[in-house]
C-alpha positions as CSV (number, residue, x, y, z in Angstrom):
1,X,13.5,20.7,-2.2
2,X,11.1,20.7,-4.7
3,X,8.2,23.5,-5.1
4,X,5.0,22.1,-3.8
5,X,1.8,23.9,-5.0
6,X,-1.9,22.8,-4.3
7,X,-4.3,22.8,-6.6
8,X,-7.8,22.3,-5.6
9,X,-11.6,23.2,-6.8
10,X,-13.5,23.5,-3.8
11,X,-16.9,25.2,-3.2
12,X,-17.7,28.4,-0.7
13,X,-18.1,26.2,2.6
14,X,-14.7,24.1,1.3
15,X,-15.8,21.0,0.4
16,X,-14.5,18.3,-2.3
17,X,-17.5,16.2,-2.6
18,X,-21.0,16.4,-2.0
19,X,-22.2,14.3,1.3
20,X,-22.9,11.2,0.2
21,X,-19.0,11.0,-1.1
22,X,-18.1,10.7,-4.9
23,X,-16.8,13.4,-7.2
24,X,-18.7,16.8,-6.9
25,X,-17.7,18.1,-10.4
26,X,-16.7,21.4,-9.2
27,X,-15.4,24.0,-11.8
28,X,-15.9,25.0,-15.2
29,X,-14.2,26.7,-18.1
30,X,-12.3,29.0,-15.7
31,X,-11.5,26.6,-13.7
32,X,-10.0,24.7,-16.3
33,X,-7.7,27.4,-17.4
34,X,-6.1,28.2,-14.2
35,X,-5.4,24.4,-13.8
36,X,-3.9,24.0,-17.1
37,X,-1.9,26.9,-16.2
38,X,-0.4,25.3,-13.0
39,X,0.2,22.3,-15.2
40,X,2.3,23.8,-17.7
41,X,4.0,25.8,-14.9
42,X,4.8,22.0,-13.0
43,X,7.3,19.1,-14.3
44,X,5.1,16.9,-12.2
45,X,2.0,16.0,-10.5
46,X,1.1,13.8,-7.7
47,X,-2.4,12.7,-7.0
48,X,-2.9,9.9,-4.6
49,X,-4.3,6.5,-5.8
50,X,-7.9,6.6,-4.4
51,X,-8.4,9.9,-6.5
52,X,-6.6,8.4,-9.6
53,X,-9.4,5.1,-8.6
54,X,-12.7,7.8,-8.2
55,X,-11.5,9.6,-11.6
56,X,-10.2,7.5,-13.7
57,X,-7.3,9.5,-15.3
58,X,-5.1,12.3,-14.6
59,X,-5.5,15.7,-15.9
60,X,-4.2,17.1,-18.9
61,X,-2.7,19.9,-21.0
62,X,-4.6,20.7,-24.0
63,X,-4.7,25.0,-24.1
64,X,-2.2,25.2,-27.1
65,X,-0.4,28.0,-26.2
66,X,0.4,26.1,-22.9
67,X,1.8,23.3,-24.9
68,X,3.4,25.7,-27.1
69,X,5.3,27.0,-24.0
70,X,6.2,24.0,-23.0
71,X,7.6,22.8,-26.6
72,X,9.4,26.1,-26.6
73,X,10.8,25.2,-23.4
74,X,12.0,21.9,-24.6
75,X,9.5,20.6,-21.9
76,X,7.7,17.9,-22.5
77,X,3.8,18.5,-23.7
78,X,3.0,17.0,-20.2
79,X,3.9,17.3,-16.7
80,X,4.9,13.7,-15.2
81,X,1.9,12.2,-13.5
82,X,3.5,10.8,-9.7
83,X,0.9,8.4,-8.4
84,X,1.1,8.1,-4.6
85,X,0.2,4.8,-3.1
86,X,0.6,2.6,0.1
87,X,-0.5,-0.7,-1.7
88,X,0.2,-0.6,-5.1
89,X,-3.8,-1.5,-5.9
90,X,-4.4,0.4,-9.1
91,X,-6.8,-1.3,-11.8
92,X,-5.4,-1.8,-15.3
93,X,-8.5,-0.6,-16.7
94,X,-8.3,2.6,-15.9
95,X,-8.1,5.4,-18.7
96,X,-4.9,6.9,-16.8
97,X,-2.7,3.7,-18.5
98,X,-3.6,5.2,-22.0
99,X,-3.2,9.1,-21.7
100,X,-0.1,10.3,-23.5
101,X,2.4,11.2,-19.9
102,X,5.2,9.8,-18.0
103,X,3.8,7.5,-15.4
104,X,6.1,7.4,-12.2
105,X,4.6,5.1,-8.7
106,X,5.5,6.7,-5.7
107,X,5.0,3.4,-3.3
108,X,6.7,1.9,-0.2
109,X,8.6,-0.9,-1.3
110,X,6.2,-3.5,0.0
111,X,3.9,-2.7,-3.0
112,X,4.4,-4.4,-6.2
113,X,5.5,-2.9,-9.1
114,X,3.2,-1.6,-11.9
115,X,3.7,-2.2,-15.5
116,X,2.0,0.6,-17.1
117,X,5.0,3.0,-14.6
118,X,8.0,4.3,-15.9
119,X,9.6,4.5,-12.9
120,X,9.4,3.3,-9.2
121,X,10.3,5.3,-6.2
122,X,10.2,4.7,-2.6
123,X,8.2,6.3,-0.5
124,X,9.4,6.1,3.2
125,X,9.2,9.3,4.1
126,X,8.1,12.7,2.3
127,X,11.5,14.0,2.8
128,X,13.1,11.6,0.9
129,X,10.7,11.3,-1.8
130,X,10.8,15.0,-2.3
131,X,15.1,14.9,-2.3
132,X,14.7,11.9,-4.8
133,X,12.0,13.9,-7.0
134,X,14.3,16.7,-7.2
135,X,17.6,14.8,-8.1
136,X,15.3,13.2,-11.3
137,X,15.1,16.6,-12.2
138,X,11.5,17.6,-11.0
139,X,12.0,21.0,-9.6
140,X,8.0,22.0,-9.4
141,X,5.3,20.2,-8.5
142,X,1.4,20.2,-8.4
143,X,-0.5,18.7,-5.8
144,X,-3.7,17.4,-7.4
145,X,-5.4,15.7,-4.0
146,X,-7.1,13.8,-2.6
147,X,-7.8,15.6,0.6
148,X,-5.2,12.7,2.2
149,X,-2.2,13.2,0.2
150,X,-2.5,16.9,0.4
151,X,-3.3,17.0,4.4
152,X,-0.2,15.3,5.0
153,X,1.8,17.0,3.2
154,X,0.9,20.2,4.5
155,X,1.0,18.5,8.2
156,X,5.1,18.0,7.4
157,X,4.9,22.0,5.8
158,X,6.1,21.2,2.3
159,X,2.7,22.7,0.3
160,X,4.4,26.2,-0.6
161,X,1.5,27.4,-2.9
162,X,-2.2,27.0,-2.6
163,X,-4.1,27.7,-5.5
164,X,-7.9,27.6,-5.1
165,X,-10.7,28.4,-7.4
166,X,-13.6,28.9,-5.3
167,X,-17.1,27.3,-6.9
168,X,-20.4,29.0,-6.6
169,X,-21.9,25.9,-4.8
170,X,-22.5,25.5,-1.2
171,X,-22.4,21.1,-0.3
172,X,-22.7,20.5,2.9
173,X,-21.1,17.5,4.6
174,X,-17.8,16.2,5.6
175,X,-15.6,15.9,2.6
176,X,-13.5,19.2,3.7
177,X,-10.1,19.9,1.5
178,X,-8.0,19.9,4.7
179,X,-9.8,16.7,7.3
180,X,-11.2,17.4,10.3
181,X,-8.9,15.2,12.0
182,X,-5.8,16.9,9.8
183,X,-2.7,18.4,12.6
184,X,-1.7,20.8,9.9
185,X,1.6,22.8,10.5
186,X,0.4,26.3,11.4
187,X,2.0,29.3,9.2
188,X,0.9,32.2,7.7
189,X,0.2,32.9,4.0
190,X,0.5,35.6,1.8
191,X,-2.0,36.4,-0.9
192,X,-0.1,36.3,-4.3
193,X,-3.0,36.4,-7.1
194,X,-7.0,37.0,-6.7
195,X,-8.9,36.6,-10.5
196,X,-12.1,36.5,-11.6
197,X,-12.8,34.0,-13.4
198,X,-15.6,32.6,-15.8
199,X,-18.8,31.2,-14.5
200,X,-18.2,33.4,-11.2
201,X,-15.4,31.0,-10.1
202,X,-13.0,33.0,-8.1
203,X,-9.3,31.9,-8.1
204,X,-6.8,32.7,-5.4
205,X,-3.7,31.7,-5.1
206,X,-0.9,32.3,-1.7
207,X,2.6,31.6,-0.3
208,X,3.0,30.2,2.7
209,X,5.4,33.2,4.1
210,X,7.4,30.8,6.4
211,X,8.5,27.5,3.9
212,X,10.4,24.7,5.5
213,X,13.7,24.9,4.4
């Protein structure tokens, strides 16, 4: 299967967003960095559809010795952006339709198709996405939320890597990374990286130490 990593910006008591809902603009320069790193390191990204509607757009590479890698590689300049939907509702005026990446919907087939994709998949169940994913040649993945998308697939054990850069910014409320209500798989997790990072940010990054196979 593929390799799953999160990648989140949450503050110190874990949240997303701020109370009242909405984004919460967590992390700066450092932040940045670390997540154009995980970028460069993926072939693609998911990021479920109500985050794609709260944002507006996907993120993207633009460190240029990240892209150089990448060209060096014979990668593409960006990671392919996997939008994960149950209903297919995306507007068409969204920014996403115009930034320069692969587009690929990741929908039950119910939804309709989207004209702006490159490519439809079925999502029934995450192990088939994943096997699918893998046979078009996507071998690593970043998770880029919402808290949804990445509770479940931690729930089924198929996040391998979170990375988190810790904000200095206490919220308050209940817009947690992992939901309350989340049955996530228990497992421990090994710490592979701690860094400082600009603006007091702290990143760390672990392995779960028991993957499923």
């Amino acid at each position: 299967m593929p390799k799953l990593r999160l990648v989140l910006a949450v503050s110190l008591d874990g949240r997303l967003a701020p109370p009242d809902g909405g984004a919460a603009q967590l992390g700066g320069a450092g932040d940045r960095r670390v997540l154009e790193e995980a970028l460069a390191w993926a072939d693609g990204c998911l990021i479920g559809a109500e985050t794609l509607r709260r944002h507006g757009s996907t993120c993207l590479i633009h460190a240029p010795d990240l892209l150089a890698q990448r060209a060096a590689a014979g990668r593409s300049d960006q990671p392919v952006a996997l939008v994960v939907t149950r209903t297919g509702q995306i507007s068409a005026e969204l920014p996403f339709w115009q930034q320069p990446l692969q587009r690929w919907l990741l929908a039950p087939a119910v939804a309709p198709p989207l004209p702006g994709c490159d490519r439809h998949l079925g999502l029934v169940s995450w192990s088939a996405a994943l096997s699918a994913l893998q046979a078009a040649g996507l071998e690593r993945l970043v998770v880029l939320g919402g808290a949804t998308l990445a509770a479940g697939l931690l729930a089924e054990g198929w996040i391998e890597e979170l990375q988190l850069t810790l904000c200095p910014q206490v919220l308050g409320g209940p817009h947690s990374w992992v939901p309350l209500q989340a049955a996530v798989q228990a497992g421990a997790w090994r710490l592979e990286e701690h860094r400082r990072l600009e603006g007091d940010e702290l990143l760390v990054r672990y392995r779960r130490v028991l993957a499923k196979p």
